[in-house]
ZAROBA-991148 format. One record per residue (C-alpha): residue in one letter; x negated, y negated, z. Coordinates in steps of 0.02 Angstrom, whole numbers, plus 50000, padded with zeros to 5 digits. Example, Ala and Ser with C-alpha at 12.3 -4.5 7.8 and 13.67 -1.06 7.14 Angstrom:
A493855022550390/S493165005350357/
//
This chain:
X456894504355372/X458804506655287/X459444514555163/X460294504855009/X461414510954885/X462474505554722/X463524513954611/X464294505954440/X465424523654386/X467154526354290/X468134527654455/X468304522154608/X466534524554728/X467144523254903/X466924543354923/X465274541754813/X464544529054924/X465004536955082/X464344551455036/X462914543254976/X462524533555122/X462774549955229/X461434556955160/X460454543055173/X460714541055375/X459124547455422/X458534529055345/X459574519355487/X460874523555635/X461334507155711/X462504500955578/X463314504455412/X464324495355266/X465064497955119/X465764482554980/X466674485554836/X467344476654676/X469114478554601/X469864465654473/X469064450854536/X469264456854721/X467794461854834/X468364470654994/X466974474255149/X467054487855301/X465184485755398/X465264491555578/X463794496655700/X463814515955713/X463644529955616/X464244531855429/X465734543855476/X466164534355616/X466134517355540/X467004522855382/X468914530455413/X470304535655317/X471214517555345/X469484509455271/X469274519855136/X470874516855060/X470644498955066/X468954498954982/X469574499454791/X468564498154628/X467294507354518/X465824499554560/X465144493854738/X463594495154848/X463314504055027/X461754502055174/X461304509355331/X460434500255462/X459174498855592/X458694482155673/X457004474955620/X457394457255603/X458804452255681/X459904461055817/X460924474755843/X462544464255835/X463734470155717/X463724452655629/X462004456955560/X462674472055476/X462614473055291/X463064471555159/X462974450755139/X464014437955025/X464264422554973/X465544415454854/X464734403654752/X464004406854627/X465414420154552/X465184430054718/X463884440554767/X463594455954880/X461924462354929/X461124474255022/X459134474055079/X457904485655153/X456314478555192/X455654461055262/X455354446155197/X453714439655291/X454094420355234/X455844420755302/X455604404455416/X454964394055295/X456304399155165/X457674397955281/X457004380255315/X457124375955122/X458734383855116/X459304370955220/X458554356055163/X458214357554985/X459594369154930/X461064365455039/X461484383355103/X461934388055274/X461494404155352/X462174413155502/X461394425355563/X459704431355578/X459464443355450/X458084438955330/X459414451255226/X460624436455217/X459044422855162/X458784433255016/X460524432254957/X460444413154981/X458904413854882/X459644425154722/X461204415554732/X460424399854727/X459134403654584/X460734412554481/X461694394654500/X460474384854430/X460274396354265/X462204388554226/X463194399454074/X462134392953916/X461034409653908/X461364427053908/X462094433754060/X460524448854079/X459034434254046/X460194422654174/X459944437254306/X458074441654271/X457644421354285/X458594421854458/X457684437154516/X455774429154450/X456294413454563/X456514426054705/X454994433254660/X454204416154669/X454954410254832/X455044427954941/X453314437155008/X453574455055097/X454114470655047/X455994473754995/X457114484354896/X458734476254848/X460304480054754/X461744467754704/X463524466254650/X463864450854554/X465724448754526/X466424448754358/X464494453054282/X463864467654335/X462584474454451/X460734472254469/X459074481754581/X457324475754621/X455994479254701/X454734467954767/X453114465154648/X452044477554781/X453294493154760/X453074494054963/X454994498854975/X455904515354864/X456954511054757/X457504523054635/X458744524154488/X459934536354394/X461424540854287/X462734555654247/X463714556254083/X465574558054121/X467094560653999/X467394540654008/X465584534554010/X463684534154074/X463784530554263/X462064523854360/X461614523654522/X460234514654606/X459484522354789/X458074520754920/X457844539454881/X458174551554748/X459324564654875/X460604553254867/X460514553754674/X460574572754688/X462084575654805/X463004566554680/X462314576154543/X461634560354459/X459904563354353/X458434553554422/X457844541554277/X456414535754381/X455734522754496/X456334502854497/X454214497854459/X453444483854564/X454074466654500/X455364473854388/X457404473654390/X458824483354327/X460314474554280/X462054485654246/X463364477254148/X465214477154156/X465354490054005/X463834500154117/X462394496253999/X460724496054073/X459524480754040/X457754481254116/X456484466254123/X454864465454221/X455304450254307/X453184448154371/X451834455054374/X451784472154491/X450424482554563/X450934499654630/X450604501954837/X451914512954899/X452164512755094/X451484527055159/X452384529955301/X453844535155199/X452974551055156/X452364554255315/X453924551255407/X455254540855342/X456004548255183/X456844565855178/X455784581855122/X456944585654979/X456644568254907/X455674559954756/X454704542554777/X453664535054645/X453424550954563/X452684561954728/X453794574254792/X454034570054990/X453904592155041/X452294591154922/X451384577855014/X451714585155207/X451114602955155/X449444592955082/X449384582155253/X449444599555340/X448174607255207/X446854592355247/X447234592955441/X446704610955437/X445254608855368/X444644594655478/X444854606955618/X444064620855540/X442624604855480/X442444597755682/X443094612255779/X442774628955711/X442814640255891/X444574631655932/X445294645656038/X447144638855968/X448364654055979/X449774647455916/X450354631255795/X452074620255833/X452974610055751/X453864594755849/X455714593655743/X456064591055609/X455104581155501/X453264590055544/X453864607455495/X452984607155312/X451514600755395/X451344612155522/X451724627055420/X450494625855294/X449154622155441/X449554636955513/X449264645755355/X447694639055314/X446944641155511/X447614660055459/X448724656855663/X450474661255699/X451754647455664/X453124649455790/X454724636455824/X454374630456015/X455834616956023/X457544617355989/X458204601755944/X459924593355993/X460554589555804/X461764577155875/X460484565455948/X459714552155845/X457884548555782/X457034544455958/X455774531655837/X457264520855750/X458214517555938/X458214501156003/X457494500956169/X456064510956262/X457294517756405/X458414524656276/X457094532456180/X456524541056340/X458004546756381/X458484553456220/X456844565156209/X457384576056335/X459334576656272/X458714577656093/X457384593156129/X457334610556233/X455834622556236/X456074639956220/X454814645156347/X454354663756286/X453454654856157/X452294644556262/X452034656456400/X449944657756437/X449524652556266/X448484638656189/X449644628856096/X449334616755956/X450804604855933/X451084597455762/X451784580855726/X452224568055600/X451064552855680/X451154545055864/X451894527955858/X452394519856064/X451734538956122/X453664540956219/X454104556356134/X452474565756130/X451944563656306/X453754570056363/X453564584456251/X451634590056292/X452454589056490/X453814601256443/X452704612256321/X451854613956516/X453164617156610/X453604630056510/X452014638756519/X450764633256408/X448924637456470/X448334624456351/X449284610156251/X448274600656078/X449134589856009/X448774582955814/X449814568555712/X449994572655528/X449544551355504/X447904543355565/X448134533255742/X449514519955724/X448534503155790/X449574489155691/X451344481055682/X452104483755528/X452754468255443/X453664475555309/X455384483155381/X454734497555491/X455274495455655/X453444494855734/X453404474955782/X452224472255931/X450414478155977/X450804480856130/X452274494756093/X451044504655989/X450084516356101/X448494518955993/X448204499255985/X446564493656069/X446404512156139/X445274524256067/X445734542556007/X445234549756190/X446294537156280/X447904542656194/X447384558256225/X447324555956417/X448564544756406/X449894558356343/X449054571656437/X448574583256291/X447064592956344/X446354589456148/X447024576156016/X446804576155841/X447184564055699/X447244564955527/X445904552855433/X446464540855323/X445464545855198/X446084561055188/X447834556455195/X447624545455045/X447184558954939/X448014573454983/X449764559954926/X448944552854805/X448324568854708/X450214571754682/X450254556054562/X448484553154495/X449284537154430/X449254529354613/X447674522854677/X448334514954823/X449504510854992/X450084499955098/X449254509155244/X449444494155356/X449934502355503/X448264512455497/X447054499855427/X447764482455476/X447534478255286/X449364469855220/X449504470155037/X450694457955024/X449604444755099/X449874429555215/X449774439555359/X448714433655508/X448774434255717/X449894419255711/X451184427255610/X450894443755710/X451174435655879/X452774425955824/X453404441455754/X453154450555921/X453974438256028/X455504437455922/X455624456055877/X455244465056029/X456754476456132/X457054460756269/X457224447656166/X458084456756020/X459294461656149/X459494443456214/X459904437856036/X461254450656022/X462084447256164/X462174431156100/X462894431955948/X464194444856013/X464874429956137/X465104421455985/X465904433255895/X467134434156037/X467484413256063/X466584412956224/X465404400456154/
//
């Protein structure tokens, strides 16, 4: 999971994109960048950190031009190292910036191909910079004896040909223009607007539609499966549907990854967690109608619409338990298990009238390695809960997710080869409950009748992309998991520093 953005506007964008990538940081917290083009020039700041930290007065002055591109981070493939922050370039051909959130699933073999058949060198291990090779390649061979837009839409079908996963990418080509896509699945958000100024239409393209709105650009819509969107010098818009594309948003961006207040694929993110909390409620009233709950919780933040309309519809008190630290990070996107266990306890506090001899039912978004509910459901007790259930807004987590989530091994997923009773026991809730896939399909879908399916993978095992078996699972594991992503870091920053 990151978050991408682009602006093409009238003047400069460094404020725009840091403000847009600010809002975005809930999408990635290891590293940020920002690129952008002035007369011919493209200038760079990418750091690891934080967006404000990463970004200061000294940098923004330096990064000139109307039109440019910004990403936040978390490390799925490749390391935490600084070096695999983004955005990427190369110069050849005209010079070309890019930024990427997803995975490609086919990176080895295309990296291989790269090498031998193409003649371009890559240095890191970001799949991110493989898929610039790719575009840049596939632009080069168009040459300058068609239109510029049908140059860029043949490019981006050969990446369509040659790249399997799910991604979301946006592009700065110098001296052309700008272009978005999104792979032929629609796994990743990717969305697109504009705002008429005194000098001009301006666009913007985003993984999410708040970004859009903080800059008080009108959403336009969704990039569709398979299609780009090419912005010109002069800031006229070209679409092409590059391939075919068949709709299968991920679904763990409405359950947990995308803010409330956004808009993906037509389905309001605030509308689809009160209808998770809706059909949770009603299992429990279906399976467990004497409960003897007294009181529902939410877990911070992102559970609160959930839990709020269950509460509602179980007719129960909804009461704020935890108090949450708002200068700790998202315990799920950390790199490594012993900071993630540290940070629960720093990041929440209970407030222990609330839990004092009551049944409690704690709400939250889904249960991925298990860390930060079984910490919580321990301090619900200690501060007096009589009873502790515990529901997830998602069905059990059992599979890696291939497509940019940071969910790489079986073994890190807590649910995997267990069943529902042996979480439970496992992170001592005296009753566990989770929502059935089913049931989670429709109550998101029913917000866009025009959607008939997920990528659910997570849940189900089932990867719509395809090409997916153990082989490819266990290779993914070894390479991705905290030790050896941690080993490959290190390693790289010993190179960045000449010791190698």
């Amino acid at each position: 999971m990151c978050g991408i953005v682009g602006i093409s506007a009238t003047v400069n964008v460094n404020q725009l994109l840091f403000d847009a990538l600010t809002v975005l940081q809930h999408r990635g917290q290891d590293a940020a960048g920002m690129v952008t083009l002035d007369e011919g020039r493209f200038f760079l700041r990418k750091d690891n950190g934080l967006v404000k930290d990463v970004f200061r007065t000294r940098h923004m002055k330096r990064l000139n031009g109307c039109s440019g591109l910004g990403h936040v981070r978390y490390p799925t493939a490749g390391t935490s190292s600084s070096a695999e922050a983004q955005p990427f370039y190369v110069n050849s051909p005209y010079g070309i910036a890019l930024a990427h959130n997803g995975n490609l699933t086919n990176a080895d073999d295309i990296k291989q191909s790269l090498f031998e058949s193409d003649l371009r060198h890559i240095n890191t291990h970001s799949d991110s910079e493989i898929l610039l090779n790719v575009f840049a390649h596939e632009l080069a061979k168009e040459g300058k004896h068609k239109p510029l837009a049908e140059d860029i839409f043949n490019a981006v079908t050969g990446v369509y040909q040659r790249c399997e996963g799910g991604f979301a990418v946006v592009a700065l080509i110098n001296g052309h223009g700008m272009v978005g896509f999104r792979d032929p699945h629609g796994i990743r958000p990717l969305v697109y607007g504009k705002r008429e100024t005194g000098n001009g239409t301006e666009y913007m393209l985003a993984s999410e539609s708040v970004a859009l709105d903080a800059l008080d650009f009108e959403l336009v819509g969704d990039v569709a499966p398979g299609e780009a969107i090419y912005i010109d010098e002069q800031r006229q818009l070209h679409t092409f549907q590059c391939v075919p594309g068949k709709l299968t948003p991920c679904m763990f961006e409405y359950v947990y990854l995308a803010r409330p207040d956004s808009s993906l694929d037509g389905i309001y993110v605030y509308q689809s967690r009160l209808r998770m909390g809706q059909t949770l409620a009603n299992k429990i009233l279906r399976e467990w109608p004497d409960h003897d709950i007294d009181v529902v919780m939410p877990i911070p933040d992102t559970s609160r619409n959930s839990a709020l309309e269950m509460a509602t519809r179980l007719g129960l008190p909804y009461r704020e338990g935890f108090v949450k630290n708002r200068y700790i990070g998202r315990t799920f996107i950390m790199p490594g298990q012993a900071i993630r266990k540290k940070s629960v306890r720093q990041k929440l506090n209970a407030i222990h009238q609330e839990f004092a001899g009551k049944n409690v039912l704690l709400v939250d978004d889904s249960i991925v390695r298990g860390t930060t509910c079984e910490q919580i459901i321990e301090m619900a007790r200690d501060a007096g809960a009589k009873k502790v259930y515990f529901c997830s807004a998602a069905p059990a987590i059992r599979y890696p997710n291939v497509y940019g989530i940071d969910m790489p091994t079986r073994e890190e997923l807590i649910a995997h080869g267990r069943t529902d009773q042996e979480v439970c026991e496992l992170i001592g809730a005296d009753k566990l409950i989770f929502q059935d896939l089913d049931d989670l399909k429709k109550a998101v879908s029913s917000l866009n009748q025009a959607i008939d399916d997920f990528d659910c993978s997570v849940f189900d095992g089932r990867y719509v992309a395809g090409n997916i078996d153990d082989d490819y699972l266990e290779q993914l594991a070894s390479s991705r998991n905290d030790d050896s992503r941690q080993a490959e870091s290190d390693i790289i920053d010993l190179h960045n520093e000449g010791d190698l």
